[in-house]
C-alpha positions in Angstrom: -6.4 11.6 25.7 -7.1 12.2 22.0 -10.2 10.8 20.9 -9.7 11.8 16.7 -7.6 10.5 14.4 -4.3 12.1 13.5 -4.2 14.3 10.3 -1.6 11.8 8.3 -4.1 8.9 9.1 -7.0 11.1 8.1 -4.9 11.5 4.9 -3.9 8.2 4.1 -7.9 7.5 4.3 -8.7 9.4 1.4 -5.4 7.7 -0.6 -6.9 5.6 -3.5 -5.1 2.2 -2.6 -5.5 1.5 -6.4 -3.9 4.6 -7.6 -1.2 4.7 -5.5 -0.6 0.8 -6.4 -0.6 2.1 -10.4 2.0 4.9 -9.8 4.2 2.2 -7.7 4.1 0.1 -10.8 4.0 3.1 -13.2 7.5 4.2 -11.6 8.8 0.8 -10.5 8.9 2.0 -6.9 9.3 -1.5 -6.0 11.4 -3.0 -8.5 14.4 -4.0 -6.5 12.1 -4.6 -3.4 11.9 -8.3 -1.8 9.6 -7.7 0.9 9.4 -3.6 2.4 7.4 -1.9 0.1 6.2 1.6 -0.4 2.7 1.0 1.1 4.9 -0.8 3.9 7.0 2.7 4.0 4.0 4.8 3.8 2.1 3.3 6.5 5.6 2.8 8.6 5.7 7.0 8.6 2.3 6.6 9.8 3.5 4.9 13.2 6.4 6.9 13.5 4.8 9.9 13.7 2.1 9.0 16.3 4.6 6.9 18.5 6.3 10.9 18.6 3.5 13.0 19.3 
């Protein structure tokens, strides 16, 4: 069994909540959005692609 993260969780780690929060707002990634946002999306890739492996 794997003991180590995977590399897009190791990856997220080092994602700057804060910045990535500033470009969402700087680009109005969630402008129309009720209640999936991108950090929802972002993390949601996340599970999808260690529920694969």
């Amino acid at each position: 069994m794997l003991k180590d993260k995977y590399v897009f969780a190791q990856l997220v780690k080092f994602l700057d909540n804060d910045k990535f929060r500033h470009l969402v707002d700087k680009y109005d990634g969630d402008k129309y959005v009720k209640s999936y946002t991108c950090w929802n999306q972002l993390t949601y890739a996340d599970v999808q692609t260690t529920v694969k492996s």
